[in-house]
C-alpha positions in Angstrom: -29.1 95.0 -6.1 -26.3 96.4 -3.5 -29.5 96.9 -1.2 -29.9 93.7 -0.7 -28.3 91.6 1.9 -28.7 88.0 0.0 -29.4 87.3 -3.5 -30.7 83.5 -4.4 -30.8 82.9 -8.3 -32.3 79.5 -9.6 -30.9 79.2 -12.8 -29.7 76.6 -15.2 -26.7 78.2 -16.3 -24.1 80.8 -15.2 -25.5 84.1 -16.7 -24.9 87.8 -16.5 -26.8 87.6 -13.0 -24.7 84.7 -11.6 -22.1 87.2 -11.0 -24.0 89.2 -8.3 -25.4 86.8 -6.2 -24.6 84.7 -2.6 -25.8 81.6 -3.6 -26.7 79.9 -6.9 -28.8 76.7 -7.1 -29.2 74.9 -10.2 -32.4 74.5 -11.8 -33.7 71.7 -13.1 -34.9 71.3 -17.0 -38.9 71.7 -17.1 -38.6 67.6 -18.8 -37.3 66.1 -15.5 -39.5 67.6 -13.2 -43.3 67.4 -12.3 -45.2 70.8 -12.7 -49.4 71.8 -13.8 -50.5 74.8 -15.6 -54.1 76.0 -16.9 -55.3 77.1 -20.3 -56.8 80.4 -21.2 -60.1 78.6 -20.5 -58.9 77.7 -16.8 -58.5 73.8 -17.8 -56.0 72.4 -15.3 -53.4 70.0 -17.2 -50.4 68.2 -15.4 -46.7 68.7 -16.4 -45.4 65.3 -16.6 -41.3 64.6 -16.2 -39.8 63.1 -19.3 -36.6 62.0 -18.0 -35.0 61.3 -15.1 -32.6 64.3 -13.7 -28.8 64.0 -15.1 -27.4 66.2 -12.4 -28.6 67.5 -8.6 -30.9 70.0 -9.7 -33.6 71.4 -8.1 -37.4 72.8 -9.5 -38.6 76.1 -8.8 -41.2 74.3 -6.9 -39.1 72.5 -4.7 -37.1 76.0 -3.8 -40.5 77.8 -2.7 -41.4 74.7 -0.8 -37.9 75.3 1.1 -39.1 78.1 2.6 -42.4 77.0 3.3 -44.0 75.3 6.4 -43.8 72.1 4.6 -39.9 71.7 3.2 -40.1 68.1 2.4 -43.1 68.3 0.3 -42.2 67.1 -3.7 -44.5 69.0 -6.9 -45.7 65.2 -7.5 -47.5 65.6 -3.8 -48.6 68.7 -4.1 -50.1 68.4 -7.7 -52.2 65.4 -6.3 -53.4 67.0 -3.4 -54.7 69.8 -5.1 -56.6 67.6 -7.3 -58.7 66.1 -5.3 -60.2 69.2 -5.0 -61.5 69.4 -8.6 -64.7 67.5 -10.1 -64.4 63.5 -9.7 -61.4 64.0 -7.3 -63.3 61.9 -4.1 -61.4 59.3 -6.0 -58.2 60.4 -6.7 -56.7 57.2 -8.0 -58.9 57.1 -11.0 -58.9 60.9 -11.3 -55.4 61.2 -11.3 -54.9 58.7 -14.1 -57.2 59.2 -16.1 -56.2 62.6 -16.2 -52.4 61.4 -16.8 -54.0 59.8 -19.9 -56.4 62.6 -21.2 -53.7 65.3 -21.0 -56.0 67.7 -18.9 -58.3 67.2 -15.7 -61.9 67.1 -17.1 -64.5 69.8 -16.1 -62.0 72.1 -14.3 -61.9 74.9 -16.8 -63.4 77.7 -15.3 -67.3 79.7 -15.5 -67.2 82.5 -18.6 -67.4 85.7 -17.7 -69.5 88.9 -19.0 -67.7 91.7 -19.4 -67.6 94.7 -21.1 -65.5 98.0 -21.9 -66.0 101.3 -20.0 -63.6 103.1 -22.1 -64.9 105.3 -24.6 -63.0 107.3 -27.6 -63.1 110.8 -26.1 -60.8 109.6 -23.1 -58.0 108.0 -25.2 -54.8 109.5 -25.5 -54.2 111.9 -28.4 -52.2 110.4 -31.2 -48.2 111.2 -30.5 -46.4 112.8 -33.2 -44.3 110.4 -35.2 -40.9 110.8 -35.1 -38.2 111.0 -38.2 -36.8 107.5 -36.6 -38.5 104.8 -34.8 -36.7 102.4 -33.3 -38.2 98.5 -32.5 -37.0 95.9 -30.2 -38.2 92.3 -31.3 -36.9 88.8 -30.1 -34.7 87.4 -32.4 -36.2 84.8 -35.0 -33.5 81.9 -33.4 -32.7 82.5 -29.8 -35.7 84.4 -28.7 -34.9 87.1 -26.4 -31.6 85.4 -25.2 -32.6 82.6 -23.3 -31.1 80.2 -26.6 -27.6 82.1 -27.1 -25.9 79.0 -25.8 -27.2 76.9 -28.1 -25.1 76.3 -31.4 -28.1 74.8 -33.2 -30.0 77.7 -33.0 -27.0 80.1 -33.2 -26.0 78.6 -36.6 -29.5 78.4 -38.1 -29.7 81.3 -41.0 -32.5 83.9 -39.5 -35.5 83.1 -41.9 -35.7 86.7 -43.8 -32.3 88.2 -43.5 -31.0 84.5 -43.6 -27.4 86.1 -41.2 -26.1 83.4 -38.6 -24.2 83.5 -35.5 -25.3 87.3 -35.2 -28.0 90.1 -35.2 -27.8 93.6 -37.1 -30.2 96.4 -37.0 -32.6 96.0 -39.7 -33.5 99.0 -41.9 -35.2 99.5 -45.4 -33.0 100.1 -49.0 -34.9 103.8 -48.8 -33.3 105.0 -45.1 -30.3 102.9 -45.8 -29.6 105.0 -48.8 -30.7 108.1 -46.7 -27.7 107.3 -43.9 -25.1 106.0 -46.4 -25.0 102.6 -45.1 -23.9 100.1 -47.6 -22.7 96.1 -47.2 -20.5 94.5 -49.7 -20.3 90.8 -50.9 -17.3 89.0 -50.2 -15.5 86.4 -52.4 -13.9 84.0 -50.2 -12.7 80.4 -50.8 -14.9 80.7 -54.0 -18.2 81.0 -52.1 -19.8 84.2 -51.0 -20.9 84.1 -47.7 -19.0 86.9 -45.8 -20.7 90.3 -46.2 -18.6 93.4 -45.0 -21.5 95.5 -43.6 -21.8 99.1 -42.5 -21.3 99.6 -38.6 -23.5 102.0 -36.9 -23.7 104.1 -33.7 -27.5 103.7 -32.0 -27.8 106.5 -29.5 -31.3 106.2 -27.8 -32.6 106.6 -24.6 -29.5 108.4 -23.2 -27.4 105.6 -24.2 -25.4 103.9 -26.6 -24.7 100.7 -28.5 -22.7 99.9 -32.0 -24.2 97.6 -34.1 -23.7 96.0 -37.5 -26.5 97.6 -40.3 -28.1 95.0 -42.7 -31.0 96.7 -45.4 -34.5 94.2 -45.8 -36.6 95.1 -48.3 -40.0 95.3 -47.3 -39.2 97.2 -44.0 -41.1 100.3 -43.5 -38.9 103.8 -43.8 -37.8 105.4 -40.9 -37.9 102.1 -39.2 -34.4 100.3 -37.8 -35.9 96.8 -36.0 -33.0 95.7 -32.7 -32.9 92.1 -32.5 -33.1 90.9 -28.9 -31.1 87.8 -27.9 -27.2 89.1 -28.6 -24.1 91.0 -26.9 -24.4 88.8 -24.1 -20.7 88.6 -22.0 -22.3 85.1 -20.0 -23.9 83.3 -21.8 -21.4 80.3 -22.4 -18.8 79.1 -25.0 -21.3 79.2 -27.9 -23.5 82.5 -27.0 -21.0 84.9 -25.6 -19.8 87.9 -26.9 -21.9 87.5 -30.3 -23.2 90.3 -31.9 -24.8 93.5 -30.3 -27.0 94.1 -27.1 -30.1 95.8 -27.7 -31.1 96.2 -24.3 -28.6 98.6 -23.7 -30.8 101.2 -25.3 -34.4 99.5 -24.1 -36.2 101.4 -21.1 -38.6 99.7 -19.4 -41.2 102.8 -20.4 -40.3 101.7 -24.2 -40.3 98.0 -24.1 -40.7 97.6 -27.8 -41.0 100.6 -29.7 -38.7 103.8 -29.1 -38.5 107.2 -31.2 -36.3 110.0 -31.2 -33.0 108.4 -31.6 -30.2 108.9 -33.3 -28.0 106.5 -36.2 -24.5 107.7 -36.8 -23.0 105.7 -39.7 -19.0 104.8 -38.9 -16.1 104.3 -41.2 -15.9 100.7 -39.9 -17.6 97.4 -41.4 -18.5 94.7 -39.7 -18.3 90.5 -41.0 -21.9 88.5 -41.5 -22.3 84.9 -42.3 -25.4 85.0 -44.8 -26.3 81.8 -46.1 -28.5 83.2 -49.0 -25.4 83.6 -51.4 -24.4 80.3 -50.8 -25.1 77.7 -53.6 -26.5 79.7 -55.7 -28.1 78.4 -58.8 -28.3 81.7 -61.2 -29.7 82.2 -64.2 -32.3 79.7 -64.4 -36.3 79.4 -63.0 -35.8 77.9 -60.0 -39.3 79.3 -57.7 -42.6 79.0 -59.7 -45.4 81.1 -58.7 -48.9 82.4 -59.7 -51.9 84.0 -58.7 -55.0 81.8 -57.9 -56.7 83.8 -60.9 -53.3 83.0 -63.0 -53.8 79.2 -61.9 -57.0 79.0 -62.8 -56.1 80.3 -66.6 -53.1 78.3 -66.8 -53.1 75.4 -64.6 -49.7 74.3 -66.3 -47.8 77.8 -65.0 -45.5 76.0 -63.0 -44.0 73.8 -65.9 -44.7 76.1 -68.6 -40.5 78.0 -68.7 -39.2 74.8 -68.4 -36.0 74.7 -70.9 -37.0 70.7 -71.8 -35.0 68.7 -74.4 -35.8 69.6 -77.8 -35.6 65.4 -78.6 -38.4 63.3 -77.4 -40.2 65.9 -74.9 -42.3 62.3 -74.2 -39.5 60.9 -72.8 -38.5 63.7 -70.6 -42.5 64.2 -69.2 -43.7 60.6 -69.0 -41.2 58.6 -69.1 -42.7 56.2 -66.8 -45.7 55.9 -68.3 -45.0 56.0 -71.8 -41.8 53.8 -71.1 -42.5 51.5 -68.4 -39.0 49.4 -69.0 -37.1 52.7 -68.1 -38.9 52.4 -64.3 -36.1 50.3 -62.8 -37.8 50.5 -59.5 -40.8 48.1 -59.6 -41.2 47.6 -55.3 -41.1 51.2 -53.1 -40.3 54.2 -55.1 -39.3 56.5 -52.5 -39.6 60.6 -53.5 -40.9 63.7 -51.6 -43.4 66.6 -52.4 -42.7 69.8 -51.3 -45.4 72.5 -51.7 -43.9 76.1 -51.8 -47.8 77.9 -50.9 -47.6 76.5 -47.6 -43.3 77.2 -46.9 -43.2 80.3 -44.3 -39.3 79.9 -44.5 -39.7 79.0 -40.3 -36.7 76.6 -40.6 -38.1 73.6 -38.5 -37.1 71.3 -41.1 -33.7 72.3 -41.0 -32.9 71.9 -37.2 -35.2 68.1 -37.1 -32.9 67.4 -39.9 -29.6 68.7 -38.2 -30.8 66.8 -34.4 -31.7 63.5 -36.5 -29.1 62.8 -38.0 -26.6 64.0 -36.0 -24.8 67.2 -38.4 -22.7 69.3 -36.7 -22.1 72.9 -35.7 -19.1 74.5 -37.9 -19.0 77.7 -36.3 -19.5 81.7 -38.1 -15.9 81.7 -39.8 -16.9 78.6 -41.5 -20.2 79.7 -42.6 -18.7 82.5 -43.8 -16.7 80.5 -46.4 -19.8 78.5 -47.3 -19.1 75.4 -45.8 -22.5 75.2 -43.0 -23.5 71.4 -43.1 -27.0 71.8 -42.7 -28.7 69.0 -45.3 -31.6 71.2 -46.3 -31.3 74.8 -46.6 -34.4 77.1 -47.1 -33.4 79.7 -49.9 -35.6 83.0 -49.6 -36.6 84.6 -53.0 -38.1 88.4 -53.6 -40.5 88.7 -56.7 -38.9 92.5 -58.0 -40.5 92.4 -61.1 -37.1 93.8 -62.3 -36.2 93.7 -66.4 -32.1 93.0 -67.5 -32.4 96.7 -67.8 -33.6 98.3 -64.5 -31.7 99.3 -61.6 -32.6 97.7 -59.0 -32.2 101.1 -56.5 -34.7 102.5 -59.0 -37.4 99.6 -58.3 -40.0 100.3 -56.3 -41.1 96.7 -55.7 -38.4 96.6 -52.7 -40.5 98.6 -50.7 -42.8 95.8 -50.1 -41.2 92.9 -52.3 -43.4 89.3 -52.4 -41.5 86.9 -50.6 -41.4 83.1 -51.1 -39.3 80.3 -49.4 -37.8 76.9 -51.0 -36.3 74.0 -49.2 -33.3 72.4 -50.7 -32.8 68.9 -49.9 -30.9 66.4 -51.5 -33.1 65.7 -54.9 -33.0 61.9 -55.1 -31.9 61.7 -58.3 -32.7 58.4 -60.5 -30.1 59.6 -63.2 -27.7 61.3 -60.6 -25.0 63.4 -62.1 -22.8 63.0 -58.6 -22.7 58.9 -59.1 -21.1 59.5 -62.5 -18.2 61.3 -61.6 -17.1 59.4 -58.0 -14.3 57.5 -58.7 -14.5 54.7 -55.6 -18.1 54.1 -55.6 -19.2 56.1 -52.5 -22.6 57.3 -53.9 -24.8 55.1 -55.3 -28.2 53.6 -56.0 -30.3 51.7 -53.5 -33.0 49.1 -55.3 -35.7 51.7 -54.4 -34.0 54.4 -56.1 -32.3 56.3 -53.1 -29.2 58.1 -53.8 -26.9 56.8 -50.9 -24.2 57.4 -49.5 -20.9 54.8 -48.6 -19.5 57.2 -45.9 -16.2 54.6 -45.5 -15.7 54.7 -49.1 -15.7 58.1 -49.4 -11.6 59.8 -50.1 -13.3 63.5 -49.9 -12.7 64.2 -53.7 -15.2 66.4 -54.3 -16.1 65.5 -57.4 -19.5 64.8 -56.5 -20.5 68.4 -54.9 -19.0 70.1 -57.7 -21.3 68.0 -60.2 -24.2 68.7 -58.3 -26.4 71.7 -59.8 -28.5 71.3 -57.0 -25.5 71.9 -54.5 -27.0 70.0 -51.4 -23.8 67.8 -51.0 -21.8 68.9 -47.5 -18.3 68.2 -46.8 -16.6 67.7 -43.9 -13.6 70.1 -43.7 -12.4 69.6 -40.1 -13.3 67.4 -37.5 -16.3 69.3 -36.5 -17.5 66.4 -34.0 -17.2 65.9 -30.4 -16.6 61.9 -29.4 -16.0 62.8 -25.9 -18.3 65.2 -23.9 -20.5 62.8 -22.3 -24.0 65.2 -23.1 -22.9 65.7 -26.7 -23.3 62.0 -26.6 -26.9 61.7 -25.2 -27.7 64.2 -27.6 -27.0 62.3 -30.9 -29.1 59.4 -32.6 -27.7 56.0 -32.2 -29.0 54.9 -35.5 -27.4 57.6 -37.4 -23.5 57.2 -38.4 -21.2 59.9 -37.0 -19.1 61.5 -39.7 -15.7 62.3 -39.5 -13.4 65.3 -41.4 -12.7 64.6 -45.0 -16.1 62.7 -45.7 -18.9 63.8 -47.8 -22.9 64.0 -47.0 -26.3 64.8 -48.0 -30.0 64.0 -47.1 -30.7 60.0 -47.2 -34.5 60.6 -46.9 -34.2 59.5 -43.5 -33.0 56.0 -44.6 -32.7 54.7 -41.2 -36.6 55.2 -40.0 -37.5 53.6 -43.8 -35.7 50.8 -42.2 -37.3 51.1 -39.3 -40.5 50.8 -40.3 -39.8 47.8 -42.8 -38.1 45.9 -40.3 -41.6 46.1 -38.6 -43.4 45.2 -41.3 -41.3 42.3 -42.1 -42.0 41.0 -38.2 -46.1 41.3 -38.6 -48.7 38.8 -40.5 -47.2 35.8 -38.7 -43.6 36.7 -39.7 -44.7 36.7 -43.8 -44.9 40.5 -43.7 -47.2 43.2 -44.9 -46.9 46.2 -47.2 -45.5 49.6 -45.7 -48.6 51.8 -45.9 -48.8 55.1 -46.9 -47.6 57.8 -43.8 -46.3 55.2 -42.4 -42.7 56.2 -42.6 -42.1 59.8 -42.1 -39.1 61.5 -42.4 -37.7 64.5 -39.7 -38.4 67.3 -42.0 -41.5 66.1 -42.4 -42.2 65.4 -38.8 -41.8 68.9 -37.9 -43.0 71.0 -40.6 -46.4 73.0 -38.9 -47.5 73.7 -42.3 -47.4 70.4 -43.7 -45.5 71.7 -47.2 -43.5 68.6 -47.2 -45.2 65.0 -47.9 -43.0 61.8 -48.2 -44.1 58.5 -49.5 -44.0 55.9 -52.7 -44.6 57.1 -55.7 -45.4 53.7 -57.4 -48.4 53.5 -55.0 -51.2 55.4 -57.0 -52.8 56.3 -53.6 -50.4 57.3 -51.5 -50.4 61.2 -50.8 -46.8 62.0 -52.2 -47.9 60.0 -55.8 -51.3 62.5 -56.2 -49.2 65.6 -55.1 -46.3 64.8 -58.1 -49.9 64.2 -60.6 -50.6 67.7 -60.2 -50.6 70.2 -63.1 -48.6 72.6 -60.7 -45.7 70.0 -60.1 -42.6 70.3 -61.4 -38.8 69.7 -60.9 -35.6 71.7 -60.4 -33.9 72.3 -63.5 -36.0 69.5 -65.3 -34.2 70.2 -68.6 -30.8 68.5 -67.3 -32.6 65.5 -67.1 -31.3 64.3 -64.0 -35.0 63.1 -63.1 -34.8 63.7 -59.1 -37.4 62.1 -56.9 -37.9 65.2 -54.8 -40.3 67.6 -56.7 -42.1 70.9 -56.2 -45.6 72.2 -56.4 -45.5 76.1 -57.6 -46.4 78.7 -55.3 -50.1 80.3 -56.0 -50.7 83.4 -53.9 -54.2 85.0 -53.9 -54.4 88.1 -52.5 -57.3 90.4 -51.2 -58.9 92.0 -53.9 -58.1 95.5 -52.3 -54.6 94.7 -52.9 -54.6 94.1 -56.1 -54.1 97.2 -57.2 -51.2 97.4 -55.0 -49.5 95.0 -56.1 -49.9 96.1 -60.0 -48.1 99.0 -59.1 -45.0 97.4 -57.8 -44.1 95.4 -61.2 -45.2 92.1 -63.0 -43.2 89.4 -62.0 -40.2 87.8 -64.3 -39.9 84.1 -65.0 -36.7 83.5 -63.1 -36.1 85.4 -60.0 -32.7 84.8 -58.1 -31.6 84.7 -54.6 -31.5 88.7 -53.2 
C-alpha cells in the first residue's frame, strides 16, 4: 500500500484499513440508497431505498460517478435510463412502475446457454497426500467473516453448535483433543455455570502464528481444528474490538479455506468462554423427545410415553379440558404456541426477532459468564449419546458423530403458573386469555419468581443495561414495547403488544361492531422469522386454527408435564428418518436413552 500515492476507502465505519488511507468517505447503508442487481438467470430487479439517509453519506455509485464524465448523475437516473433499454422500456413510465411493483423488470433475464465440460479424468490433479492436521477457515456462524463484529446483538448471540458468545475458539474433535492434551473446565460462578476455563493453544501455519482458545465439538472429524473467521479484530469499534482470535493471521490467499501441515502447541494458559448451554439447566428429567419415522409409526404416542404423570386422576392431568370443561377458565382467545423440534436447525433467528422486538438488551461476556444473558428464548442444543449411568463418556463412541437436536425455550404460558404463587406484590399475573404477564412497575426484583420457575425463562435486570440517550439506540428500539430498567424482572409476553394490535383492528372493522381475530392473523417475532416454520402461534379454543391441530397430535407434549403447571406453549417430538444406508451406522453408535441432558 506504501506504493501508492492516494488511497480512497468508502466505508461505513473506521476499520483496520482506515488507518492507511488519505481520505475516507462514508458510505451510505444499502437501505438508503437506490441500487439494481440480476439473478442467476440475468432477471434485472431494482434496489429500492428504505429510508431516508441519517447522516451525509455517500453510495458506491455516487463515488464512481465522481470520477466519471457525468459527476452529477444520482443511481435513481442512471437505473432509469438503463431501463429503457430492456423489453417494454419505449414507455418508461409504465415500465418503471410496474417493475417497482413486480419486484423485477419482466423478460430481461437472459438466453440459456449450452455448454459443456472439456475436462476429462486423466488431466486432473493427483490426489495430495493428507496431512496428520488439517486446518479450516469458515465464517463465523454470527458475524460472518467480520463484517458484524460491531454489532452486540450478534456478538452476544450463543453460536448455534458450540453455543460460546462474545468469542471464537478453534474447534477440534474429543479424539484429537485427547491426543494434544487440551482440556476446558466448568466454572461455578454466582451459582450458574457459564464461564468455561479452556485450554489455550499456539496455531503455527503458514509461516505464522496466532494463539487461540481450544473448545472440543463432538461430531468434528479427527485431525480437523476448524478457525472461525470474524474475531481478533483491533478496529472494529467499542463492541467488536479486541475479541477473541484472528484467523487470518495464518490464512494465505493460496489456502483460502483449507490449510495442512500445521502445527498445535498446547500452552499452560486457559482461556474464559461465555457458553450459554450450562445455563438453566434442567437435569435429570426428559426434556427432548425424539424417534425414528419407523419408531413413530410403531408408537405414535413416543413423545408422551416417559412422562412422570400424577399417579391421581391421569384424566385430569391429559384432558382436562375436555373431560372437565368448568376447569377452562378461558372461554374467548386461548392464546398458546406450538413448537415443532423436526423442523429446529438451532439457527437462532428467533432469538435476535425476539431480542430487536421487544427491545432486550446487550449485557456484555462477563455477564454471560455468570448466567445472567437476557435473551427471552434461548435455544438449548442436545446430543443423543446413547450413554447408560455406567459408561464413560470418553469411552463412547457416539461422540464421534453424535445426533444433534435443538429446543427453544420461551416463556411456557403457564395456566397454573408456579411464578404467580410465590410474588409477593402481584407483578405476574393472569390476563383473561390466559397470558402469564408481567406488571414491570410492580416488580421489587425479589426473585422469587425465577427461582420457582423449572422452566428458567424469567430474566432479571442486574444493572442498568439500557441506553436512554444515544440518539440511534433510540431509533433502534420499538415504541410499543416498554423499556426496562435495572432491578426489574422479564420474560416472553407472546408478543402481547401485536395481539393488541391486531384486536384493536378488529374491534374498528364491520361498521365499528367488530369481527373475530382469525387464525395467522397475529404472529408473534419468533414466529415471524423462523425459515423453518417450527414455531406456530394461535388460539387454541379455535378447533381450526393451526396451533389447536398441532397440540391434537399424538406427538405433542409438554415440558415436565408431571408438575402440572399446564403451560400453553407445547412441543411436538422430534422424528428423524434417516437413509437406509445409514442405518446401520447409526446402530453402531448406541440406542438412544429417555432423557438426554444438555452436553
Amino acid at each position: 500500500m506504501k506504493k501508492v500515492g492516494t488511497i480512497v476507502q468508502l466505508s461505513s465505519h473506521y476499520n483496520e484499513t482506515s488507518e492507511h488511507v488519505q481520505w475516507q468517505i462514508p458510505e451510505a447503508h444499502f437501505l438508503e440508497t437506490w441500487g439494481d442487481a440480476r439473478a442467476f438467470d440475468g432477471t434485472y430487479s431494482v434496489i429500492q431505498p428504505l429510508i431516508a439517509p441519517l447522516y451525509r453519506a455517500h453510495s458506491a455509485f455516487e463515488v464512481l460517478a465522481a470520477f466519471s464524465d457525468k459527476p452529477g448523475v444520482t443511481a435513481l437516473d442512471t437505473i432509469r435510463e438503463r431501463m429503457k433499454s430492456m423489453p417494454g422500456g419505449a414507455d418508461g413510465e409504465k415500465l418503471w412502475r410496474k417493475s417497482l411493483n413486480d419486484g423485477l423488470v419482466a423478460g430481461s433475464a437472459f438466453s440459456p446457454l449450452a455448454v459443456s465440460a472439456k475436462m476429462s479424468l486423466a488431466s486432473l490433479p493427483a490426489a495430495k497426500t493428507t496431512p496428520e492436521m488439517e486446518f479450516l477457515f469458515r465464517p463465523d456462524p454470527t458475524i460472518y467473516d467480520g463484517r458484524f463484529a460491531n454489532n452486540g446483538w450478534l456478538q452476544e448471540l450463543a453460536k448455534p453448535v458450540t453455543k460460546i458468545a462474545w468469542d471464537n475458539a478453534a474447534l477440534m474433535s474429543p479424539a484429537t483433543a485427547e491426543k494434544l492434551g487440551v482440556t476446558h473446565t466448568i466454572m461455578s460462578r454466582g451459582g450458574e455455570h457459564g464461564q468455561v476455563r479452556s485450554a489455550v493453544v499456539d496455531i503455527e501455519l503458514s509461516n505464522s502464528k496466532v494463539t487461540a482458545a481450544a473448545w472440543v465439538l463432538p461430531g468434528q472429524a479427527d485431525g480437523v481444528v476448524v478457525l472461525p473467521l470474524g474475531y481478533g479484530r483491533k478496529i472494529a469499534g467499542y463492541t467488536g474490538s479486541n475479541k477473541g482470535f484472528n484467523a487470518y493471521v495464518v490464512r494465505t490467499s493460496d489456502a483460502l479455506w483449507s490449510a495442512g501441515g500445521g502445527k498445535i502447541t498446547v500452552t499452560s494458559e486457559d482461556y474464559p468462554l461465555a457458553c450459554t448451554q450450562y445455563h438453566h439447566n434442567v437435569e435429570g428429567r426428559k426434556i427432548l423427545s425424539t424417534a425414528t419415522l419407523e419408531e413413530y409409526k410403531k408408537n405414535p404416542d413416543f413423545a408422551r410415553e416417559h412422562e412422570e404423570l400424577p399417579a391421581q386422576d391421569m384424566s385430569l392431568y391429559k384432558d382436562y379440558n375436555k373431560d372437565y370443561p368448568q376447569l377452562n377458565f378461558y372461554q374467548g382467545y386461548k392464546w398458546a404456541m406450538a413448537i415443532d423440534t423436526t423442523k429446529c436447525n438451532g439457527c437462532n433467528a428467533c432469538v435476535v426477532a425476539c431480542q430487536s422486538e421487544n427491545n432486550i438488551p446487550v449485557v456484555g461476556k462477563d455477564q454471560v459468564m455468570r448466567g445472567r444473558e437476557m435473551h427471552w428464548i434461548r435455544i438449548d442444543r442436545y446430543y443423543e449419546t446413547g450413554l447408560t449411568e455406567e459408561d464413560k463418556p470418553e469411552e463412547n463412541p457416539a461422540l464421534e458423530n453424535p445426533k444433534t437436536f435443538f429446543q427453544p425455550v420461551p416463556c411456557q404460558q403457564c395456566e397454573n403458573a408456579p411464578c404467580e404463587q410465590v410474588c409477593p406484590v402481584g407483578a405476574t399475573v393472569h390476563s383473561s386469555e390466559g397470558l402469564n404477564d408481567m406488571v414491570y412497575n410492580r416488580c421489587i426484583g425479589t426473585r422469587y419468581c425465577s427461582n420457582n420457575c423449572p422452566y428458567k425463562v424469567r430474566r432479571f435486570n442486574f444493572l442498568r443495561f439500557q441506553d436512554w440517550e444515544t440518539p440511534s439506540l433510540k431509533l433502534m428500539r420499538n415504541p410499543e414495547v416498554t423499556i426496562r430498567s435495572r432491578g426489574v424482572m422479564e420474560k416472553c409476553t407472546y408478543c402481547v403488544q401485536r395481539i393488541n394490535n391486531v384486536r384493536i383492528n378488529s374491534e374498528k372493522e364491520n361498521d365499528g361492531k367488530g369481527r373475530t381475530i382469525r387464525d395467522g392473523e397475529i404472529v408473534t417475532a419468533c414466529e415471524q422469522a423462523c425459515p423453518s416454520e417450527a414455531i406456530v402461534f394461535g388460539n387454541a379454543n379455535d378447533p381450526n386454527s393451526r396451533v389447536a391441530k398441532l397440540r391434537a397430535q399424538e406427538r405433542n407434549y409438554t415440558l415436565l408435564g408431571e408438575l402440572n403447571a399446564r403451560p400453553r406453549t407445547t412441543y411436538l417430538g422430534a422424528v428423524r428418518n434417516p437413509h437406509p444406508d445409514l442405518a446401520g451406522a447409526e446402530a453402531a453408535v448406541g440406542k438412544p436413552l429417555g432423557k438426554k441432558e444438555p452436553a
